[in-house]
N, C-alpha and C positions, 0 to 999 in steps of 0.2 A: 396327399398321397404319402404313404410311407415309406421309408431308406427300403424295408424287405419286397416293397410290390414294384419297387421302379431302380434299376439298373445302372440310371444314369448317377442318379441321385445318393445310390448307393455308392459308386464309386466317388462322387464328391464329399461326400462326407467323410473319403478314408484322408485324402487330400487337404495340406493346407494351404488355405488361398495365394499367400506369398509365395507358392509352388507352383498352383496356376497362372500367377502374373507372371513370374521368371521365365517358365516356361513358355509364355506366349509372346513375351518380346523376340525371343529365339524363333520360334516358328513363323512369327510375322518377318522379321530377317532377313530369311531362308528361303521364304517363300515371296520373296519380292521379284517381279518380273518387268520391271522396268527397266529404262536406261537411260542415262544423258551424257551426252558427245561431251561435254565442255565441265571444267572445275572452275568454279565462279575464285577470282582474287579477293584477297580477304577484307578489301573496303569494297565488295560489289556486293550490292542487294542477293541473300540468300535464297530468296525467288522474284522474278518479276512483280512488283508493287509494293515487297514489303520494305518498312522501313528499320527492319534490321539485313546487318551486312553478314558475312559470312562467318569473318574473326568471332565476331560478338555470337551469332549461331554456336560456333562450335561452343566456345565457354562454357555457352548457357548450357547446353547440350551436357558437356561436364557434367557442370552441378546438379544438372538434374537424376547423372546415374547417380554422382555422390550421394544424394537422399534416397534414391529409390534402391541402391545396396545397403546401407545403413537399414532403414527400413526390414530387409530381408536378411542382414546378420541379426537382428535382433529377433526377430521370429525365429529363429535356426537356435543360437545362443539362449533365449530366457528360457528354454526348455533343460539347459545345463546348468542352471544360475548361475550363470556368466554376466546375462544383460538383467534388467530390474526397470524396463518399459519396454513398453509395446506399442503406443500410440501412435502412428507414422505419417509420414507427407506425401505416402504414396496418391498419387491425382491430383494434389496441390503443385507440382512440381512448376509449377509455372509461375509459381511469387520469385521467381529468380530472377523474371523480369524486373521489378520491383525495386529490388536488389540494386539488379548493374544501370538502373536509372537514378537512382541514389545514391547519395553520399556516404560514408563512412561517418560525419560529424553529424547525421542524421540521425536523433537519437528515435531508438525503434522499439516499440511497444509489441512482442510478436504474439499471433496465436499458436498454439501445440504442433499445428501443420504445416512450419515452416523452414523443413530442413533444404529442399531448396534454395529459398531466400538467403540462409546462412552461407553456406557452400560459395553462393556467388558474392555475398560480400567480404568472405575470406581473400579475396583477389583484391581486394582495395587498398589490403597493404602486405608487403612485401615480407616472407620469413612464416608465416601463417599456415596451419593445416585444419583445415575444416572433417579431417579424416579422425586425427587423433584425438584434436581437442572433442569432438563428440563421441567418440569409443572411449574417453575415458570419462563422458557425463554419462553415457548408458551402462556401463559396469559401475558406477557409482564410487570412483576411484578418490583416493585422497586428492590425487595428483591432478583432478577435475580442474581447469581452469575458469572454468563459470560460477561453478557453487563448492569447489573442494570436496564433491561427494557428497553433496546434502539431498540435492535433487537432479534428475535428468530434465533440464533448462535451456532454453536458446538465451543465451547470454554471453556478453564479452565485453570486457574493459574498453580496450583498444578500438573496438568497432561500435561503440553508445550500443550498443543490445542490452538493453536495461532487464535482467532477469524476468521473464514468469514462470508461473508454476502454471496448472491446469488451466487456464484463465477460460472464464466461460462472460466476460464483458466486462469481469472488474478491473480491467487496465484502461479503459474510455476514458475515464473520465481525467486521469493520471495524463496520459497521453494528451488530451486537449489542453490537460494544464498546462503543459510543457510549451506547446506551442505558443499560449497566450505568453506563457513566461516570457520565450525566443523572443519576440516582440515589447514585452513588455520593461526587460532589463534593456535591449540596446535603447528605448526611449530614457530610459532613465539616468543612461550614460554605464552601467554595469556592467562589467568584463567577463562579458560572457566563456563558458570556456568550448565553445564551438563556435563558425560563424557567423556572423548576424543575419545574413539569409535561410540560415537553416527552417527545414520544416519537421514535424514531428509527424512517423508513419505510426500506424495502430491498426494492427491485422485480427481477424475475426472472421466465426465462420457464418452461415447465414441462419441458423437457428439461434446467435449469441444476438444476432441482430435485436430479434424481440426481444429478447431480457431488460427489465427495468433500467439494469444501472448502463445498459447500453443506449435505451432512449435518452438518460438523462444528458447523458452527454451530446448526442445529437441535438436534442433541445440545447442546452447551453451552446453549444459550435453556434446553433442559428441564432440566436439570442444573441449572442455577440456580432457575427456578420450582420445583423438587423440595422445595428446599430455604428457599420459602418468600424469597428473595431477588428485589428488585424486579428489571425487565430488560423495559422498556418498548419493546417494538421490532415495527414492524408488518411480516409480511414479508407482499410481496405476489406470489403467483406468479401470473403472466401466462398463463394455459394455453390456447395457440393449437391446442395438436394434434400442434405437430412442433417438430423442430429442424433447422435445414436444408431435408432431407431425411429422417429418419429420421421416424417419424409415434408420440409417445406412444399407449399401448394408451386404448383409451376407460374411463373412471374410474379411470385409473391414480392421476393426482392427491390425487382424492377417496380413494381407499382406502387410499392411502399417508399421508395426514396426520390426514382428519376426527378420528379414534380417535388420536391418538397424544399419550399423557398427556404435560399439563404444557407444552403447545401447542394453545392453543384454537385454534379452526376456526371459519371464518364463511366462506360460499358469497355469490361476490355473480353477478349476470348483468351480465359488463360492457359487451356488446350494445344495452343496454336501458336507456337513460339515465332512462326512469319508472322501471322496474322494480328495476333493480340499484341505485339510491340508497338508498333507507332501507337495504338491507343493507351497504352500502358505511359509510354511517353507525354502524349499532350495531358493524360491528367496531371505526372508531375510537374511538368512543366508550368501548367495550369496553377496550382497550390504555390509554388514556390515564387512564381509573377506577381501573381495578384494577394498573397499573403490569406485567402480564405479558406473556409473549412472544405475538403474538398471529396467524393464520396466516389472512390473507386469498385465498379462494381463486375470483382473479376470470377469468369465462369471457372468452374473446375468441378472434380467430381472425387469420390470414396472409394476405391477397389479392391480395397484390405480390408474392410468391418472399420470400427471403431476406434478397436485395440486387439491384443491377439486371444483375449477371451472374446470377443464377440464372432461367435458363429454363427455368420449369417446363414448358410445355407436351413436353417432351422426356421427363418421367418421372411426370407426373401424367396421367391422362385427364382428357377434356373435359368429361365427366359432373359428375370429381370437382373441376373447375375451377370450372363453374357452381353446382355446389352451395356451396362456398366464396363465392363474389361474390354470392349472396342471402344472409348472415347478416353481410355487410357492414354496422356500426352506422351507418353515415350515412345509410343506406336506413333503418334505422329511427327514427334521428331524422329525418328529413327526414319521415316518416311520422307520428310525435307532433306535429310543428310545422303540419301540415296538418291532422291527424284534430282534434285539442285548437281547433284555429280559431285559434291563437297568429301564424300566419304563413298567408299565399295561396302560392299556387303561385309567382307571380310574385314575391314578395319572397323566397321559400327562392334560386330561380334567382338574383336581385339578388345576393343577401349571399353566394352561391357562388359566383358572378363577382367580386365586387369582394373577396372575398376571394382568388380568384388574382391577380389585378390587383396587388392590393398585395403577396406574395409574389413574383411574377417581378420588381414593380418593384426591390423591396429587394434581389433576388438582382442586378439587372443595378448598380446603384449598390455593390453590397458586391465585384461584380467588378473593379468601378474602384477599391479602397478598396486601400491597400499592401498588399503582402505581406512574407513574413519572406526578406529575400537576405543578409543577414548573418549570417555563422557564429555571433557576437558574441552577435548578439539571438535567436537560437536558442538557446542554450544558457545565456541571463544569469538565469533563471531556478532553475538546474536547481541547483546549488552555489556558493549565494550564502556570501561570507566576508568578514566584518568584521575586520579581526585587531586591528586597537585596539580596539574594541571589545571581543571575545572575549578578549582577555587585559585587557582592566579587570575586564569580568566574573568569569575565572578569578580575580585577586587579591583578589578584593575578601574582605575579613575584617572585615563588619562586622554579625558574629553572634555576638563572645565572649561576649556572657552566655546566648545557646544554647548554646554549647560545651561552657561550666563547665556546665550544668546537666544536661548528655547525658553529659560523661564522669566529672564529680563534684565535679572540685574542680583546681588551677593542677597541684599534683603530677601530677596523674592524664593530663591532657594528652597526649595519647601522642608528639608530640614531645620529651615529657620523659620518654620512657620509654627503657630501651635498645635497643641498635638488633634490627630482628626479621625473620621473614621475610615473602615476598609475602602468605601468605590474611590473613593481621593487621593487616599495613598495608592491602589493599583492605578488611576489615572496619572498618577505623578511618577510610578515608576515603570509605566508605559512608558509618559516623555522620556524619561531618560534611558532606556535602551533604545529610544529608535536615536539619540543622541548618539550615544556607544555605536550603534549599527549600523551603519548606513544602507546595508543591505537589508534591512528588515521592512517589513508589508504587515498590514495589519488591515483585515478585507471579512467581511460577512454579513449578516443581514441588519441594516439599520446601525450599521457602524460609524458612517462618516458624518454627515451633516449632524444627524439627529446626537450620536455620540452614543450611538446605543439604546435600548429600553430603561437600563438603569444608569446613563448619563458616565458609564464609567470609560469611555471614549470621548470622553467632551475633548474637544478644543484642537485635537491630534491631526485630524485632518486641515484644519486650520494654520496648524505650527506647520505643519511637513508634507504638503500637498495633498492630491488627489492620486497621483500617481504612486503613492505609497499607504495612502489611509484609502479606501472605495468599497461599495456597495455591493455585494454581487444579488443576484439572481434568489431566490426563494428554495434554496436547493443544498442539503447538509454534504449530500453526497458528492455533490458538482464542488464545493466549497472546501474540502478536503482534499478532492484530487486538484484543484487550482494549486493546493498548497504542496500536494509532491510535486508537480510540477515548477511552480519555483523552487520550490529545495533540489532538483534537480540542477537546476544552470548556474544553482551556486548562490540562492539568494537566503534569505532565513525570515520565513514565514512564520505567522501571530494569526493563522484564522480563529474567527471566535465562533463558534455554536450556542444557539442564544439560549437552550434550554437543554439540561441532558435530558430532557424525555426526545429531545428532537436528533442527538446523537445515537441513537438507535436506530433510527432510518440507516444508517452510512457508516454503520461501524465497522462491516468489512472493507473500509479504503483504510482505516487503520488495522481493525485485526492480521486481514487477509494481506492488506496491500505495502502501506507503510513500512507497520512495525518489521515486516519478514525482509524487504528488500537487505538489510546488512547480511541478515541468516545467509538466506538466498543467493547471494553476490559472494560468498566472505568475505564481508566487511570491502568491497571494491568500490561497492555503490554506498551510496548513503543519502539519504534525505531528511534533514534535521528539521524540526520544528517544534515549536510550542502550542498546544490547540486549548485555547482558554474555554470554557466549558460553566455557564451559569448553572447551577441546580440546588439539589437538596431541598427540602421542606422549611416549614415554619413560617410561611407568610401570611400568617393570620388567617390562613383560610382563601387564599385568594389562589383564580386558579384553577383550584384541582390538581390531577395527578400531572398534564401535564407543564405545569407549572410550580410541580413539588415532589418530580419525579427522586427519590433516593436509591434508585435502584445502582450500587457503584458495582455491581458483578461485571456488567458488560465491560469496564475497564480493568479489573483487576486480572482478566482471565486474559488477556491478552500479554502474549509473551514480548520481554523488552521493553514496554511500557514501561516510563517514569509519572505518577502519580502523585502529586502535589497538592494538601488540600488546607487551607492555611483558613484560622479562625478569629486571626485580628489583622489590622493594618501592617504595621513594622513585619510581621512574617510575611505577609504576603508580598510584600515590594523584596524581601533579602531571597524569597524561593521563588519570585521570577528571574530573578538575577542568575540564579545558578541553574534555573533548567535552562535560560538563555544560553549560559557557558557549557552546559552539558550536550547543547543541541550544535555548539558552535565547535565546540574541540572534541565531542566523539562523535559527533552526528546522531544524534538521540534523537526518536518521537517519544515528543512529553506530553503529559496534561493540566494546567491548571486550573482545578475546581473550586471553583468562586462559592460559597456561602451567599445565595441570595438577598438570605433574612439577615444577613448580618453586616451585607455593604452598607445600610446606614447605623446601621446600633452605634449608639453614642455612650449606656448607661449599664450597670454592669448588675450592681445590687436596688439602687433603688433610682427615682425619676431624676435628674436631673445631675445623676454623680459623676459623670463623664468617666467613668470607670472603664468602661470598653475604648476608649480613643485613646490612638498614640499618636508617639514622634515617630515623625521620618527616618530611616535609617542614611546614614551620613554614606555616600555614592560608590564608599572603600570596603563596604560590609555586607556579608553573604552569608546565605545559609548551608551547612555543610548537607550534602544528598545523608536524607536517614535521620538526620537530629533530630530529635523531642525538644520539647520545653516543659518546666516540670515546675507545678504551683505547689505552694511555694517555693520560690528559686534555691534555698537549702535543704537540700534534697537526704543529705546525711544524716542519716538514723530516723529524722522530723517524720511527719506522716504514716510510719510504719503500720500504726491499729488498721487505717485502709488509705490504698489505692484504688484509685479511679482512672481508667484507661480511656480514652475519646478524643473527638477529632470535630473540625467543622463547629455546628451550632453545639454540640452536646459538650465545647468547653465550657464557656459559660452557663449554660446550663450545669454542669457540674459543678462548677464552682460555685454557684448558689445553693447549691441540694447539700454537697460535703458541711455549707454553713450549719444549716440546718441540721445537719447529721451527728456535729460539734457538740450542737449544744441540747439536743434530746438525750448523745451516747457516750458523750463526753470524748469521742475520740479525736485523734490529730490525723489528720488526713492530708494526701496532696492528691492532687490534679496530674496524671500525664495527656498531654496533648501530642499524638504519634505525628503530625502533620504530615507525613508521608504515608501515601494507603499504599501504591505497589514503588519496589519494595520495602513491603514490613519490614523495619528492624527489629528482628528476633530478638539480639544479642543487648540492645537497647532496653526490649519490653522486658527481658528476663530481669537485667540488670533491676530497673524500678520495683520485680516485684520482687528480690530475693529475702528481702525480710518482712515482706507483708504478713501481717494478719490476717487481712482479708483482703480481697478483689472483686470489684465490680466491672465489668466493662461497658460503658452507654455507646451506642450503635444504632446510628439513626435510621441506617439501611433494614433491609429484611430481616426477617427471623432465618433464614434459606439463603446458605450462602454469601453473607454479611462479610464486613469486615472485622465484625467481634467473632467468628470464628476463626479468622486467621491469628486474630490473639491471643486467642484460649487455645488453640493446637501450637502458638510457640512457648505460648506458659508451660503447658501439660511435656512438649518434648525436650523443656529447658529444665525437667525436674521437678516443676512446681505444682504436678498439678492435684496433690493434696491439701493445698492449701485450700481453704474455702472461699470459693465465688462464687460470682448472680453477673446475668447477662442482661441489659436493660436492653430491649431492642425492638424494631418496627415491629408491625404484623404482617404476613406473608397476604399481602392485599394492595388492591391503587390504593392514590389518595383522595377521596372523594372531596368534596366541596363548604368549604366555612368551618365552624366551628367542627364537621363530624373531624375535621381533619386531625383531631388533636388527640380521636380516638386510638388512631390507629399510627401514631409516631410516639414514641417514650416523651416522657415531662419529669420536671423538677421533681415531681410527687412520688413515679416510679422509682426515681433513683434512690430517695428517702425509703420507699417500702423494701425495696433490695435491702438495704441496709437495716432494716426492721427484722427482714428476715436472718440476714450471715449474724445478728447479733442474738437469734433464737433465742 
């Protein structure tokens, strides 16, 4: 039926809902006709049975207008560009329970629908305004205390609200990490910096429930409690009914979690601030005792749309609109607060009023408060770098008698060993950062016993337990959030991913989740880590794509990202070192991309010349963020007729092609090895080629998006790009299987023809 043939219909659509809601807590008010003789004292049960008392009522009561006028300044204001969201907690208002059953040192994973919950954990410490500090994340103020103005975020230093942005289930998995962490640093004896009982909460709504990377993490919660392993984590699903617009089935919730072992269940009514307390209680209670995963399933509902573009009257009926706006929880507290005698009509009306009062006030003063116009301050957060710093950190060696004791004795030292290939030097300069760190973990699939698929883990678990070297689960995504999860409590995480084709299941826990917590926080939070990363091509054909995956886009496009791709041993051990110090003294997510085909190469030009193996780097020496390495090492005026630009397999590789290029075209050539893919140094690549002749750049990645385009766009904007070049690079294709593999990845013989051609 349409807005012009129906009256009623007509009039809601002039209406906005936030107008109807306002409106109806008032007329509900107003229209109350009860009474009660007696005002309950404020440690007396707020109604007969409930296990909340009156005090704690009223609070709650509070925070719950606090969200639900926030909510309606902001519908009121983004129509002025004042406010810059919409997304509200109106009908969640009952995760306040949640809240005042919680800790403050509990660190909190929230969903978008939790202003609520905030409001009430503002009361946990003293000086705090849950008013201002979110009037000045919804006008998007410099003076933001959660993100500085980046985003409207539930987040807060002082109270662990570990920032999100939209989260639609990618904090799960993050969130379980945490709790394993909680557990898993007091076994270890780690100083944690909250208590050793804490549990880790993780709110969501019930259509996030389905989402994959929310399964994963319920699989992993019960996979651990299977096994009898603590993993204190409360998740709390919000189940309104819908998502959007699509409407969960009725007990869908319920029948998908109650029964599901090794995930306890607890129903709370989050409607019903008498009623749903004690249940809201025995779950945390529950999670915090018994240290397991624990699955709170609290009712609530949507009576605002989405956000304040979603018009529902356009695809809901009217019926089903009003039946909605009567299970509205502030109709029912506002109902306790009268029936129990705790409040008159006229004081509920008061404390609804003066608390929008103070929400529009805060919203109009937070409008006048700076914003972010600088690109500068925008972004100062995002990839903070110390580099004195970071390279004191990298040098420092003042852990030899860990050393001697990890590797046995002065002989044993593997700088005193002879020279070897790449997996033995990262294996050796593994040992010796978990020597350096004590706080470091090194966890993922087939890690520990086994020492990996390509044995480049041997022994580690061996030297340094279990409790720091272990196996997890068959899972990239679960295995990444483990590891913000320890970088949360303070620990400094090594998960490994055994193939980058298998980092693409889970790369929004880096793109999305990781890399953004510094942005997101300004720089408040931080979660450092190094995620070593097997890939690239050239294994003879073995495999296929996903064992010869080159696609490095999916890393390069991720902002803050430190990218690390090192094509002999002695690099590889000095560029863990310094993303270790990059992760440790700015709180960096790094990656180091291991060369598959090149952890054992031994030989460089021909069979048996030990040309590719070095020595060990001596345990005082680091690689600076950004340095090249430049064949031949005299780089002045030497190789000018051409450079050659490459990284990974395609050094050596280059360095056999440039031989051959020697002596067909008589030219003197050198090798640059970028070792670093994000970020490029510009000012580095310009430098190598300002007197080239010619450029080639080898690029084992795609023809689409490569990392020889990021080379050839700093040539071209460093002035250089009349200089004549040839890009040797993949084919925009997988990689199929055996021999075709070599189809479709550049070889020595490309690079020679490149050069065939710039020599026309």
């Amino acid at each position: 039926m349409s807005a012009q043939s129906n009256p009623i219909l007509a009039r809601m659509k002039g209406l906005n809902r936030a107008e109807i809601c306002d409106v109806n807590f008032s007329e509900f008010v107003h229209a109350w006709n009860g009474r009660s003789d007696a005002r309950p004292s404020p440690d007396e049960a707020i109604l007969d049975g409930s296990a909340l008392d009156a005090r704690g009522f009223r609070e709650l009561f509070e925070s719950q207008l606090v969200s639900r006028h926030l909510d309606l300044m902001a519908r009121v204001l983004r129509v002025q560009n004042k406010v810059f969201y919409t997304i509200g907690s109106s009908g969640h208002e009952g995760n306040a329970m949640v809240a005042r059953l919680t800790r403050h040192t509990d660190p909190a994973f929230l969903h978008y629908r939790s202003g609520g919950f905030m409001a009430e954990r503002f009361r946990k410490l003293p000086g705090m305004d849950p008013v201002m500090d979110s009037a000045l994340s919804f006008a998007a103020s410099k003076d933001d205390p959660a993100s500085g103005g980046r985003h409207k975020v539930w987040g807060s230093k002082p109270l662990w609200v570990l920032p999100q942005t939209s989260t639609i289930a990618s904090h799960l998995p993050k969130a379980l990490g945490t709790a394993v962490a909680i557990e898993a640093g007091r076994r270890n004896g780690h100083a944690l910096p909250i208590p050793d009982d804490s549990i880790a909460i993780c709110s969501f709504g019930d259509a996030s429930s389905n989402h994959a990377t929310a399964q994963t993490a319920f699989n992993a919660a019960a996979w651990t409690a299977y096994q009898k392993l603590p993993a204190p984590v409360l998740f709390v699903c919000e189940d309104n009914g819908i998502g959007i617009s699509v409407k969960t089935p009725d007990g869908w919730v319920a029948r998908n979690f109650a029964q599901r072992p090794d995930l306890d269940y607890f129903y709370a009514d989050g409607l019903d601030l008498a009623g749903g307390y004690g249940d809201v209680q025995r779950a945390v209670e529950h999670c915090r005792r018994t240290r397991r995963p624990t699955f709170l399933h609290l009712r609530t509902t949507r009576i605002m749309g989405h956000a304040g573009t979603d018009f529902e009257i356009e695809w809901r009926s009217i019926e089903e609109l009003c039946a909605v706006e009567a299970t509205d929880p502030l109709l029912r507290s506002a109902a306790i607060a009268l029936e129990s005698g705790l409040m008159s009509k006229d004081e509920v009306l008061a404390l609804y009023e003066a608390t929008r009062a103070k929400c529009f006030a805060a919203a109009e003063e937070a409008d006048r408060r700076p914003k972010l116009d600088r690109l500068d301050d925008v972004i100062a957060p995002l990839a903070p770098y110390s580099p004195e710093a970071v390279q004191r950190e990298a040098v420092r060696a003042d852990y030899d008698d860990k050393r001697l004791q990890v590797f046995g004795s002065e002989a044993k030292l593997p700088e005193n060993q002879p020279p070897r290939h790449m997996a033995i030097q990262i294996n050796n300069a593994l040992h010796d950062v978990f020597a350096k760190y004590p706080e470091t973990l090194l966890f993922g699939e087939d890690v520990a016993q086994k020492g990996g698929v390509y044995t480049v883990t041997k022994g580690l678990q061996k030297a340094f337990g279990p409790r720091r070297v272990f196996n997890t689960l068959l899972d990239e995504t679960m295995i990444l959030g483990m590891a913000q999860g320890f970088a949360n409590v303070g620990m400094l995480p090594l998960p490994e991913i055994q193939y980058l084709a298998y980092f693409h299941n889970a790369c929004d826990q880096i793109r999305g989740e990781a890399a953004s917590l510094q942005f997101f926080s300004n720089d408040q939070y931080r979660n450092p880590m190094v995620v070593r990363i097997a890939g690239l091509g050239y294994q003879r054909g073995f495999g296929g794509h996903f064992h010869n995956d080159n696609s490095i886009t999916a890393l390069r496009d991720i902002p803050g990202l430190v990218v690390g791709c090192p094509s002999r041993g002695d690099d590889a051990a000095t560029m863990l070192r310094t993303l270790m110090a990059l992760a440790k003294v700015d709180g960096r997510v790094c990656a180091l991309l291991e060369p598959i085909a090149l952890y054992m190469t031994k030989d460089l030009y021909e069979p048996g010349d030990g040309g590719w193996l070095t020595s060990y780097p001596k345990a005082d020496e680091a690689m600076t963020l950004g340095e090249g390495r430049v064949y031949p090492p005299e780089a002045g005026g030497e190789g000018d007729d051409l450079v050659v630009f490459s990284y990974g397999n395609g050094v050596p590789m280059s360095l056999r092609a440039v031989r051959e290029i020697g002596r067909k075209h008589g030219w003197k050539a050198r090798v640059v090895d970028l070792r670093w893919l994000v970020p490029l140094n510009d000012a580095f690549i310009v430098e190598q080629a300002r007197n080239a002749r010619r450029i080639i750049v080898v690029d084992e990645g795609r023809r689409s998006a490569g990392v020889g385009e990021g080379v050839i766009t700093a040539l071209a904007e460093g002035g250089l790009g009349n200089v004549p070049m040839q890009r040797v690079v993949g084919v925009d294709t997988y990689t199929p299987l055996a021999g075709a593999a070599f189809l479709v990845i550049p070889g020595e013989d490309d690079i020679v023809a490149a050069a065939d051609r710039l020599a026309g």
